[in-house]
SEROLO-640646 format. One record per residue: residue in three letters; x, y, z of N, C-alpha, C, O, CB in turn. Coordinates in steps of 0.001 Angstrom, whole numbers, plus 500000, padded with zeros to 6 digits. Last residue first. Glycine has a CB too. Layout:
% SEROLO-640646
ALAXYZXYZXYZXYZXYZ/...
//
This chain:
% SEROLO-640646
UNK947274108750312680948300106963313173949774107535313390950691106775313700948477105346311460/UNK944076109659313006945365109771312852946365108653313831946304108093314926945594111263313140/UNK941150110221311097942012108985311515943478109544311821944109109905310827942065107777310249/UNK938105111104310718939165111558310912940274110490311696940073110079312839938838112753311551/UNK934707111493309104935447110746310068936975110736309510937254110486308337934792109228310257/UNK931922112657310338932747113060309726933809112207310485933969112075311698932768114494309628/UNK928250112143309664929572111572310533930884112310309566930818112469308347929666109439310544/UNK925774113258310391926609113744309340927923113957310245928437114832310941925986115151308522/UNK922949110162310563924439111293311207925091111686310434925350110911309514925590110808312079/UNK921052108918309529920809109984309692921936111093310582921819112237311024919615109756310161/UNK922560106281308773922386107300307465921827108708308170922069109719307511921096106619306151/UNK922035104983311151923586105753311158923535106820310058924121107901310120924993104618310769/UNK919906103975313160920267104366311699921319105416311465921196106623311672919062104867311015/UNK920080100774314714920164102284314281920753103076313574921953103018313308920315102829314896/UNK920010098221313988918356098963314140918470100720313947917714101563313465917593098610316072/UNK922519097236313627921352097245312741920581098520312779920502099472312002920447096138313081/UNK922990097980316210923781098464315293923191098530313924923262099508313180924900097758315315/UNK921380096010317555921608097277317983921756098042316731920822098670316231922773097379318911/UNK922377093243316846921037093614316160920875094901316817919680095119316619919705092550316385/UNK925215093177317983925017093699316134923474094250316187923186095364315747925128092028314650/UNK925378095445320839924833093924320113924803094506318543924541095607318056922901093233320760/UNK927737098048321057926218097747320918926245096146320671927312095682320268925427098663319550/UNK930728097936322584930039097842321476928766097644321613928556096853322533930471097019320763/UNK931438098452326407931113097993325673930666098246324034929879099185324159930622097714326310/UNK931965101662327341931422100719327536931711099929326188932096100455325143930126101004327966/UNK932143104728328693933176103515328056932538102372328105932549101940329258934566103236328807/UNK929589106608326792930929106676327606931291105766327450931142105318326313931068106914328879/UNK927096104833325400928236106372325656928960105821327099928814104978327985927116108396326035/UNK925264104087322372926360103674323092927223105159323879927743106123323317927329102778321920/UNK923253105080321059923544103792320799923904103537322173923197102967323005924584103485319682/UNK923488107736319953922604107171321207922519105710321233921409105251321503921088107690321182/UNK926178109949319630925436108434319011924821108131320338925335108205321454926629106942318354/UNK925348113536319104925983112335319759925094111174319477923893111160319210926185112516321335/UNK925906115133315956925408114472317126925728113428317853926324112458317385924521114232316972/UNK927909115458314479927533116761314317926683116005315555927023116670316533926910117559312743/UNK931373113420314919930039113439314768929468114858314880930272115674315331929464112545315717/UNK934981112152314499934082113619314185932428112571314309932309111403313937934552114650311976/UNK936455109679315402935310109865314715935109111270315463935083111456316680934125108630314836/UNK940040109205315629938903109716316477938595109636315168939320109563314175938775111070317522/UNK942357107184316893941223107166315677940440107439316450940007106842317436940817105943314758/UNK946120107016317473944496107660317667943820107143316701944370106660315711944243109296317555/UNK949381106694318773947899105843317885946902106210318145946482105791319224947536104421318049/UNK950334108343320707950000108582319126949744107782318378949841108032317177950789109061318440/UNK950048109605323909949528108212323048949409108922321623948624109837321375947782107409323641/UNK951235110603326355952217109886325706951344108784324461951703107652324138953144109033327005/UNK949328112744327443949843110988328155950706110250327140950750109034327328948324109727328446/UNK950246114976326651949924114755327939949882113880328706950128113793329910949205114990328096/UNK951568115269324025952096115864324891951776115508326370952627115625327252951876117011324581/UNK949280113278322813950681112822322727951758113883323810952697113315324368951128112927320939/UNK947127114651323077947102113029323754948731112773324182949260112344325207946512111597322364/UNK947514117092322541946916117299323758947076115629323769947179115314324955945304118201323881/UNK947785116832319505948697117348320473948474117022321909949485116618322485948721118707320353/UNK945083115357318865945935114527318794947769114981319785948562114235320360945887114377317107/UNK943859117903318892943211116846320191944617115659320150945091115184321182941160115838319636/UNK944884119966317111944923120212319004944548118787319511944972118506320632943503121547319783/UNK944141117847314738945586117913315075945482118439316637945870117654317503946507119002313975/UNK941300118130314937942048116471315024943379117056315747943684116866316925942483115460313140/UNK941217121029314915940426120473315786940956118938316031941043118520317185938991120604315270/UNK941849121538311958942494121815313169942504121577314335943515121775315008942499122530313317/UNK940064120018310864941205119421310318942439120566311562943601120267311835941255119683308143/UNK937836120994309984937588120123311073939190119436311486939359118513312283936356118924310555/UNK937852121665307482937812122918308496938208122487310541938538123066311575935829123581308246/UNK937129119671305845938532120601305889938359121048307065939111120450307834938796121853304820/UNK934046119149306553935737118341307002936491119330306808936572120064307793936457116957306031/UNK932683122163307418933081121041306306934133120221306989934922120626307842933717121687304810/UNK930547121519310353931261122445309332931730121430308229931355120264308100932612123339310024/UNK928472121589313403928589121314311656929222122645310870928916123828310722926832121027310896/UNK930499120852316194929828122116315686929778121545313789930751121219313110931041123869316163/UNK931260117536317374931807118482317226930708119622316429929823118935315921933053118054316603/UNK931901114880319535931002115622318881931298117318318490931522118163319358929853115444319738/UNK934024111916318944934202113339319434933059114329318959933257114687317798935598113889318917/UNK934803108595320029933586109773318969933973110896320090934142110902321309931225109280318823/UNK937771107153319470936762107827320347935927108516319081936160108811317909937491109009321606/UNK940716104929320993939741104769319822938591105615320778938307105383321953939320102892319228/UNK944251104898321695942732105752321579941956105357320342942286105394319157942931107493321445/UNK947006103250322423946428103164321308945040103837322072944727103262323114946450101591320559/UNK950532102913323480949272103226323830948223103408322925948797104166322144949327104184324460/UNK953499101058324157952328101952323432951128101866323684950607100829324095952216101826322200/UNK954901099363326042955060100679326565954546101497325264955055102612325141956675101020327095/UNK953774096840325779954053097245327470954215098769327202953720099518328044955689096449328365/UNK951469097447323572952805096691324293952691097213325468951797097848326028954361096942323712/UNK948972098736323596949525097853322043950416096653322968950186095448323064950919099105320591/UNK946778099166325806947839099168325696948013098144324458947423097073324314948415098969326935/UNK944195101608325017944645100456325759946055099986324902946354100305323752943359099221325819/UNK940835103421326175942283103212325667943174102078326037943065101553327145943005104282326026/UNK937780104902324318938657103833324543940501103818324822941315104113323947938329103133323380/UNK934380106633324504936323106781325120937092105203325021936759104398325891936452107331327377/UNK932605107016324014932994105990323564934228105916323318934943105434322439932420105714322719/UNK932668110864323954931866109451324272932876108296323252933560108521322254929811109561323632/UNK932976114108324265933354113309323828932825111576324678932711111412325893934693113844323748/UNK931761117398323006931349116559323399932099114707323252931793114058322252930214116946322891/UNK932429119865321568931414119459322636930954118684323220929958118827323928930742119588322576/UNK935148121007320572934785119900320813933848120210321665934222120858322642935677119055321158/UNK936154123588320219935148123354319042934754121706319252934166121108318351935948123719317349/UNK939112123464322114938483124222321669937008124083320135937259124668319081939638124906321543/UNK939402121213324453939974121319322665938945122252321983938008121778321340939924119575321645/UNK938738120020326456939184120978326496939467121819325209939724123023325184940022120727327155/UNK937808116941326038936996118122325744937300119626325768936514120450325303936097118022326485/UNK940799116142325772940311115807324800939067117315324636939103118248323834939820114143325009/UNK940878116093328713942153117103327681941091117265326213940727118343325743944218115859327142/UNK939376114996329554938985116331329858939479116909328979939037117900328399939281116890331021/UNK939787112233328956938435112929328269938508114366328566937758115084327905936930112342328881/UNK942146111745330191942080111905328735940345112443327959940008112843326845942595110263328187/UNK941161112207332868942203113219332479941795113160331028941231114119330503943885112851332837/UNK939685109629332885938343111262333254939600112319332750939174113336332203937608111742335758/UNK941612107739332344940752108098331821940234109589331883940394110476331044940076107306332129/UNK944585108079333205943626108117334022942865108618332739943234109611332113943759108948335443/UNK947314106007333144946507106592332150945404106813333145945176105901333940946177105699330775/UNK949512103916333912949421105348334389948630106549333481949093107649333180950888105780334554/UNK947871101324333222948633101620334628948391103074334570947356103563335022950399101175334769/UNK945447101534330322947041101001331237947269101944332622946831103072332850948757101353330060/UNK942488099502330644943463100958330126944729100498331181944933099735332126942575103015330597/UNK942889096654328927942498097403330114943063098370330249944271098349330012942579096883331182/UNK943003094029327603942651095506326998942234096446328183941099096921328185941325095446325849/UNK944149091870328421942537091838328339942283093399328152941261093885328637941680091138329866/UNK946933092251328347946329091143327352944485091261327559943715090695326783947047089309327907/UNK946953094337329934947722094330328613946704093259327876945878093521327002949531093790328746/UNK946248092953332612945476093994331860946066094121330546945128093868329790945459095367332558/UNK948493090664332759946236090895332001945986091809331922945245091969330952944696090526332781/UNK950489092636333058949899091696331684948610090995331388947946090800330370950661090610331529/UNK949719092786335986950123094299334396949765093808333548948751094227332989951749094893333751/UNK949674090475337166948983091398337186948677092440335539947880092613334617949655092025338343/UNK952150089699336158950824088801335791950153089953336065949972090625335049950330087314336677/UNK953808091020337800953938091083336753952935090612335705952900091068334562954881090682336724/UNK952990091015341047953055092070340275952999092495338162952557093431337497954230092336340929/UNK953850088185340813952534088648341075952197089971340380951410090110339444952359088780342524/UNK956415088587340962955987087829340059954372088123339908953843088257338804956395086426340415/UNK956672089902343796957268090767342506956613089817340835956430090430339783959516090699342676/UNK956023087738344904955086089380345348955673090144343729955036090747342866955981090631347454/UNK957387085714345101956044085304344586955663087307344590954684087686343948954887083871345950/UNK960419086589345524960021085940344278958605086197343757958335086645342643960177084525344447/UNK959424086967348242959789088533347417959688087854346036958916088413345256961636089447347747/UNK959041084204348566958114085212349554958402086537348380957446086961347732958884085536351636/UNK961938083386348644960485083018347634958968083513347900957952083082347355960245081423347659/UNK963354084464350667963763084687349299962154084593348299961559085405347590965071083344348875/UNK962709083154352950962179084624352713962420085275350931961858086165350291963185085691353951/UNK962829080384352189961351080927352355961324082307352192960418082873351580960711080631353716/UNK965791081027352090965140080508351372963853080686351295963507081215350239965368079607351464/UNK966490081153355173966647082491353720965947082303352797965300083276352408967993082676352866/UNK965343079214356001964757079850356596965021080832355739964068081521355374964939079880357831/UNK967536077112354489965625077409354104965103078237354682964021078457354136964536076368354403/UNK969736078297356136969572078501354756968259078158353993967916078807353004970554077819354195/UNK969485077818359022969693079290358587969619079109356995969344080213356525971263080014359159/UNK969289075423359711968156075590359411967855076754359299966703077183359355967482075076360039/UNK972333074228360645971774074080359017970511074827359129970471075166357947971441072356358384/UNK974481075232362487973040075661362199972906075430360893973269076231360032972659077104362513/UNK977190075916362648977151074500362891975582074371362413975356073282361885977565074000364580/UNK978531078342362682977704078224363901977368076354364035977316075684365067976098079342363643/UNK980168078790360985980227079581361995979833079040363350980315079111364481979530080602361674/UNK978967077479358751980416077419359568980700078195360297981915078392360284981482077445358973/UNK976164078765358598977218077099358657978272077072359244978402076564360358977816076491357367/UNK976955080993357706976039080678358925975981079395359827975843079110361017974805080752358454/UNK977597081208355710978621081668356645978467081274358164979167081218359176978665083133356549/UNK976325080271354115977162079258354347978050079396355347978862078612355839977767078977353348/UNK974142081784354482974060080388354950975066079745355454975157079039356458973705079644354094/UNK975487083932353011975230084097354108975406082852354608976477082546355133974145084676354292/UNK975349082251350213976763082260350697976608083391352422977685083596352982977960083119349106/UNK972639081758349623973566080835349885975219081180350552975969080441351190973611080232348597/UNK972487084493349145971786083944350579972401082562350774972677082174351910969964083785350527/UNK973392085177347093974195085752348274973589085130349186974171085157350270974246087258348541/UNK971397083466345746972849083091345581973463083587346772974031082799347528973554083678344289/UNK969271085183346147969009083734346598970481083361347005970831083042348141968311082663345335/UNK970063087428344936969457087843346630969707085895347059970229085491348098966953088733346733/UNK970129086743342275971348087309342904971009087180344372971936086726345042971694088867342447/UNK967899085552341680968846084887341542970171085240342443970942084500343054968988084923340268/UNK966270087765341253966147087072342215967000086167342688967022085876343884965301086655342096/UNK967350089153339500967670089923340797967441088736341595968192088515342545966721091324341222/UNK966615087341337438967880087565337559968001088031338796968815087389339460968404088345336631/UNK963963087698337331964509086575337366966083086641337916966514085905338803964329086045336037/UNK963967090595336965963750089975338095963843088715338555963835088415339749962911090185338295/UNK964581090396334151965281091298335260965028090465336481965890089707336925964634092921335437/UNK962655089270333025963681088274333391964888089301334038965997088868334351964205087282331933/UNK960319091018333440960565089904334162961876089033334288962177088312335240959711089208333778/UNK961495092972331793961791093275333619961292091939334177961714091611335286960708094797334496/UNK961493092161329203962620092435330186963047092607331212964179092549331693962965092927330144/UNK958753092740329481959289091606329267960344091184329478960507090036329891959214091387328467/UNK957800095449329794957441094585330813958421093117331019958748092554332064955939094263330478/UNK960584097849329365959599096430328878959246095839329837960010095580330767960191095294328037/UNK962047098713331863960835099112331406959432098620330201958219098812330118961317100081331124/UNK964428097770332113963290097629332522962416097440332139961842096364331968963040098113332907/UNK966934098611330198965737097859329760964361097522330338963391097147329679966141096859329566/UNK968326098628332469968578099876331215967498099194330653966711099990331167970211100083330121/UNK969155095947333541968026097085334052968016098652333302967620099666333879968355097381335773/UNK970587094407332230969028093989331823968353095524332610967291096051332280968334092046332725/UNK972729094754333470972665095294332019970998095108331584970429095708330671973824094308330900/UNK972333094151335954972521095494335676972225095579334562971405096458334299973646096042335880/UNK971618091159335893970717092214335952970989093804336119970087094605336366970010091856336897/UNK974248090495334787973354090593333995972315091199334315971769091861333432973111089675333629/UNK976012091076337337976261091954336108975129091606335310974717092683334879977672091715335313/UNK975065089418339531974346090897339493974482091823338242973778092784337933974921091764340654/UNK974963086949338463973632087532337870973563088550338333972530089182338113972405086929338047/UNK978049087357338728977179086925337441975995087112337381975599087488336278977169085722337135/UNK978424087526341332978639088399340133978217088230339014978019089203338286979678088552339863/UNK976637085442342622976516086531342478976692087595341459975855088298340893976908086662343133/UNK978363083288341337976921083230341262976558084606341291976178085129340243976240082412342372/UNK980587083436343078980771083645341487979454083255340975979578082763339854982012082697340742/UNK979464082910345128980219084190345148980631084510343535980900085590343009981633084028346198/UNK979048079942345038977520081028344892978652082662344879978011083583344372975909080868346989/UNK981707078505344829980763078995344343979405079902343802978984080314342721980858078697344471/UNK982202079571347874982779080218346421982399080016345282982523080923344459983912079989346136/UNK980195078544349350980155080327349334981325080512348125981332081561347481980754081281351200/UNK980778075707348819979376076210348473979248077460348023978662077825347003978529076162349504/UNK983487075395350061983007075416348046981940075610347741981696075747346542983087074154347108/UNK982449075764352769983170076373351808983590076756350594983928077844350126983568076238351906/UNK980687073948353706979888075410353259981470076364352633981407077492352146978863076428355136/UNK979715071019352428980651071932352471980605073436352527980496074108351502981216071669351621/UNK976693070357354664976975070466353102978469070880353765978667071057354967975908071773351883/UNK973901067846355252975411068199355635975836068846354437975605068356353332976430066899356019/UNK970678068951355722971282068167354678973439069005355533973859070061356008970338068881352342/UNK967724068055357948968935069075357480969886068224356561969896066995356614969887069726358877/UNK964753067872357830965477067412357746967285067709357115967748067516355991964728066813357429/UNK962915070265358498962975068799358979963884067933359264964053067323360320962519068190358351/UNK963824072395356746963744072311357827963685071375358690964351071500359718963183072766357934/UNK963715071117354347964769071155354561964793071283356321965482070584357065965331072186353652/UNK960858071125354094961374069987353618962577069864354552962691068944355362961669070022352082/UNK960716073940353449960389073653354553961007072057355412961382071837356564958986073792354309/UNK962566074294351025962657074765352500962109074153353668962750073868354680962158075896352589/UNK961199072972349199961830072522349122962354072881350828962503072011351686962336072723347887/UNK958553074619349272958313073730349851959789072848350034959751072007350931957176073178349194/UNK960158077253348777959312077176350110959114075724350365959400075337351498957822077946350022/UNK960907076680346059961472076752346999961129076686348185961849075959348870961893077406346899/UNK958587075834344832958950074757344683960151075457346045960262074726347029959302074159342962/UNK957008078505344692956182077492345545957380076258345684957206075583346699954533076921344654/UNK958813079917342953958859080265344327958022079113345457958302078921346640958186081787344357/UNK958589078187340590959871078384341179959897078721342844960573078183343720960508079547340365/UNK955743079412340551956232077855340836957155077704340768957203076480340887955923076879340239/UNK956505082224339411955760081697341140955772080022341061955858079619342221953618082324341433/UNK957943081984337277958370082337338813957785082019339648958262081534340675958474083440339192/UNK956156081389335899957117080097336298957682080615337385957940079934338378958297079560335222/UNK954901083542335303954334081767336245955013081034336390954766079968336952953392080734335758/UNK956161084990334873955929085666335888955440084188336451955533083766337603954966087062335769/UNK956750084083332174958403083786332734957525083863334524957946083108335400960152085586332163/UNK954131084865330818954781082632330767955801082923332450955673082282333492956781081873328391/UNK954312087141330496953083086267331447953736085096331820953827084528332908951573085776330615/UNK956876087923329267956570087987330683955394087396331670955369087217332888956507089137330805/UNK955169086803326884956367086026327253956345086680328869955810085971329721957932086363326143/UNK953632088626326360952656087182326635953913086126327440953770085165328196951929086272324698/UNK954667090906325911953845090425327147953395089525327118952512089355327960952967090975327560/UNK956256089936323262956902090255324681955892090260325759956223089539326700957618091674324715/UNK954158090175321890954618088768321784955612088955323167955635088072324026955464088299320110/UNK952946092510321384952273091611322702953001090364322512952453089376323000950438091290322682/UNK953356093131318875954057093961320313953751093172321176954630093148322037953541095469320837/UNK953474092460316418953599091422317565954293091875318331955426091520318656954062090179317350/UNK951207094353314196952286093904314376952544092490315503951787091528315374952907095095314689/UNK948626095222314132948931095842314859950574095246315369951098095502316453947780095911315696/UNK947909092941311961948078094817311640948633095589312672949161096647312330946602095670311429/UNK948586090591310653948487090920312167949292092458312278950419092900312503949331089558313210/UNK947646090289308265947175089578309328947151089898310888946379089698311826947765088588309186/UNK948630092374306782947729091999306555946938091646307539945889092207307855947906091355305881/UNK951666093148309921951061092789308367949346093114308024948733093903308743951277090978308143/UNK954085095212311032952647094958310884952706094085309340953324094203308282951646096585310895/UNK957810093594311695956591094676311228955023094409311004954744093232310775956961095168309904/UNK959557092251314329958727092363312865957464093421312429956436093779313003958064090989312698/UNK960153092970316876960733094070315855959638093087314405959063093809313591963169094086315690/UNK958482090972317930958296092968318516958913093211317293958161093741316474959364093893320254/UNK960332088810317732958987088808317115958417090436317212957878090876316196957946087646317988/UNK962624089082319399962381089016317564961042089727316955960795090646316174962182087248317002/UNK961128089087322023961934090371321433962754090388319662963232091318319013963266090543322660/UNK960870086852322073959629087936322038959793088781321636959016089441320946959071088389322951/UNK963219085160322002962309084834320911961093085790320751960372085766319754961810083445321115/UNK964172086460324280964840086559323093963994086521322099963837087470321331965762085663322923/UNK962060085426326305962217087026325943963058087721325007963020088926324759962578087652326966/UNK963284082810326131961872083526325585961275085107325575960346085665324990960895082897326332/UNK965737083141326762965115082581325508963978083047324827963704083451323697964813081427325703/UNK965273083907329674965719084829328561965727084364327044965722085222326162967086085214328875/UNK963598081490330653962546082975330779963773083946329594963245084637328723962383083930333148/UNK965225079522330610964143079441329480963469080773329546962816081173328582963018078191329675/UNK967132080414332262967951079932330880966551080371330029966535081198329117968581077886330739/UNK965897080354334540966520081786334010967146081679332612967578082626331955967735082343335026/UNK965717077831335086964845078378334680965017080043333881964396080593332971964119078235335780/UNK968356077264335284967990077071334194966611077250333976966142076934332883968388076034333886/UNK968702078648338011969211079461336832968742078662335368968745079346334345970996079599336968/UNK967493077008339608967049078177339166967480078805337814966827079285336887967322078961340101/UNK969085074774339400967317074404338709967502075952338657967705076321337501965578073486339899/UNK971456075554340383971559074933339242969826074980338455969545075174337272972238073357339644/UNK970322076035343073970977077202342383970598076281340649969585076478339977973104077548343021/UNK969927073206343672969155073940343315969433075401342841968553075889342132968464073837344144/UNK972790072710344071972442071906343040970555072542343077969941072018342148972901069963343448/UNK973269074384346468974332074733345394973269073860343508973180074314342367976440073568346129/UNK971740072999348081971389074593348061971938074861346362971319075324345405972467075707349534/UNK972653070652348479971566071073347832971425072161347606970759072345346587970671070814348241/UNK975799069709348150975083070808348769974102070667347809974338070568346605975770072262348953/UNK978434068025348119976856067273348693975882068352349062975162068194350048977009066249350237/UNK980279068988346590980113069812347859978549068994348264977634069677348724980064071839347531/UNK979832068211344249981216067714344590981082067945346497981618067279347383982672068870343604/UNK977132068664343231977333066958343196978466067439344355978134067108345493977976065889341366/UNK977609071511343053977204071187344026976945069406344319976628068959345421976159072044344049/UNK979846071780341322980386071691342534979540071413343247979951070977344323980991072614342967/UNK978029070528338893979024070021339325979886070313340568980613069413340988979563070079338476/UNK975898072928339018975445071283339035976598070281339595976377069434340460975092070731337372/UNK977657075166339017976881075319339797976195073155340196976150072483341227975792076707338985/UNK978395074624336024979518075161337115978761074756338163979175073642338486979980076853337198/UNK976040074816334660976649073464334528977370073425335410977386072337335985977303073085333421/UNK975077076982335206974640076201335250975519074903335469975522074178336464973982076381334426/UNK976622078430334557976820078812335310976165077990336088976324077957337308976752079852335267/UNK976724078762331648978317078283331984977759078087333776978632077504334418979984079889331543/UNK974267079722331126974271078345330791975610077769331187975793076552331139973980078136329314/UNK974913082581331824974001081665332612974335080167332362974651079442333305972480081933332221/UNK976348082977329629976808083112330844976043082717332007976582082546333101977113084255330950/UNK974438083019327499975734082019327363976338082315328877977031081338329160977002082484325891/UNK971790084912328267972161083416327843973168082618328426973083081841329376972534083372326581/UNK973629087094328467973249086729329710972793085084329512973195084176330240972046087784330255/UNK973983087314325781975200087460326580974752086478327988975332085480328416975557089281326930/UNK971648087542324415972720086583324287973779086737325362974401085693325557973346086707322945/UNK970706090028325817970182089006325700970872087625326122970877086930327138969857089091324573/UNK972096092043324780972332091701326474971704090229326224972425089277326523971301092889327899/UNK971242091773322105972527091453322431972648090743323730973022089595323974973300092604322423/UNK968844092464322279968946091247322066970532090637321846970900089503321542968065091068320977/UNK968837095455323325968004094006324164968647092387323779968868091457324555966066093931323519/UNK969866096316320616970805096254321922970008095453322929970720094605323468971195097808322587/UNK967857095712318955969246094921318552969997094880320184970486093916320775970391095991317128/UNK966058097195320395965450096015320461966769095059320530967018094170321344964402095786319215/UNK966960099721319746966883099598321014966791098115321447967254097715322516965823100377321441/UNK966864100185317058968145099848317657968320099198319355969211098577319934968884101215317530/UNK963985099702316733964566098637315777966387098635316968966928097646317462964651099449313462/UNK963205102535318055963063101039318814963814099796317963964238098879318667961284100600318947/UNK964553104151316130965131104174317191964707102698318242965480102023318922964761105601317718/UNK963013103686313766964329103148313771965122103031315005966048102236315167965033103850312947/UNK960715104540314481960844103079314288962318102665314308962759101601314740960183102640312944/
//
């Protein structure tokens, strides 16, 4: 715990940083592009203040992750960061629908810009969101962080595309080289944003995670020497990067104590093989005919009807 508590402080540093250096970059970006009649430059300005509200809110997710379990909400507020990459992944794609259509728009009708204070501008665009998405990419791996990673990368590919454009401009005299970057820009926006909604319903609708293959965690599981039998396999993601098992394991009648080597091999075999140490396995001497393999809970009037007083349930919890 202490090691994610430090990991979270250092997220929420980069955090702030990328904040206050976005919001300078904003205002920089609004005013040369009024000065330079460049749209390109004064939509830079909309992006990045969307990039203002996706790291806010991966600030405010990344509070909420480090508070601890309660009463109420026992499993803590790991999902307060995936619910925030859900929000940042939809605004990306209506960031990306608003560029395409702003593009096409453009295609029609070309806008005169300065393409010289445009490319020094966006050139100090660049460095700025390529240094924040470096520091954001030691962090990936939160889902929640990698969306506003990608907020950021996207920012950087768009910005240098303004300052291609601009090269493209003055070179050539061709306004209809910078929506044509533009469409391709919001094309990789919508695929990588897509990607991210994706992950997070499953997160948010309990769906085993990405690199967990079920039929593996039942084999390891039955492999466990004095297990015969395992049903009502569950697994699913706490956060973007814990994993939580809920299972009946049928096992040979002995005393609990005895049953107490048999938890610990199955709990080794989760945590050495797929990385999961939130478990709660149920010991049974028979298998429940209720319910098997992964499915669904019985209906209550199920659960009623069958009689559980006749199983010599032995039941084993490890957290």
């Amino acid at each position: 715990m202490h090691m994610v508590a430090t990991a979270s402080g250092k997220m929420q540093r980069v955090l702030v940083v990328s904040l206050c250096a976005t919001a300078c970059y904003v205002v920089a970006t609004f005013y040369f592009g009024l000065r330079a009649h460049s749209l390109a430059l004064i939509s830079e300005a909309g992006h990045n203040v969307s990039d203002m509200l996706a790291i806010a809110l991966s600030f405010v997710a990344v509070y909420f992750q480090r508070r601890p379990a309660t009463d109420e909400k026992t499993f803590g507020y790991q999902r307060a960061g995936v619910l925030a990459a859900f929000v940042n992944a939809l605004t990306l794609m209506a960031l990306a629908g608003w560029i395409g259509v702003s593009a096409v728009h453009r295609l029609y009708a070309p806008v005169a810009v300065q393409p010289r204070l445009m490319m020094a501008v966006a050139a100090a665009g660049v460095l700025m969101n390529g240094a924040i998405a470096g520091l954001l990419w030691k962090f990936s791996g939160d889902v929640n962080i990698r969306s506003v990673f990608l907020h950021m990368l996207g920012d950087t590919l768009s910005t240098a595309a303004v300052i291609a454009g601009g090269v493209g401009i003055l070179l050539s005299g061709m306004m209809w080289i910078d929506p044509v970057l533009s469409i391709l820009i919001a094309g990789m926006i919508l695929w990588s944003s897509a990607t991210i909604v994706r992950e997070t319903l499953n997160i948010l609708l309990e769906g085993t995670p990405r690199a967990v293959a079920l039929s593996k965690v039942r084999g390891a599981i039955a492999d466990v020497p004095g297990v015969l039998d395992v049903h009502d396999l569950h697994v699913w993601s706490l956060g973007s990067a814990s994993h939580a098992l809920a299972s009946h394991v049928t096992i040979e009648e002995m005393p609990v104590s005895e049953c107490a080597s048999i938890l610990d091999a199955i709990n080794c075999a989760l945590r050495d093989g797929f990385h999961i140490t939130h478990t709660t396995i149920q010991f049974e001497i028979r298998g429940c005919e209720t319910t098997h393999g992964c499915s669904a809970p019985p209906a209550l009037e199920a659960v009623g009807a069958h009689d559980h007083h006749h199983h010599d349930h032995g039941h084993s919890h490890a957290h």
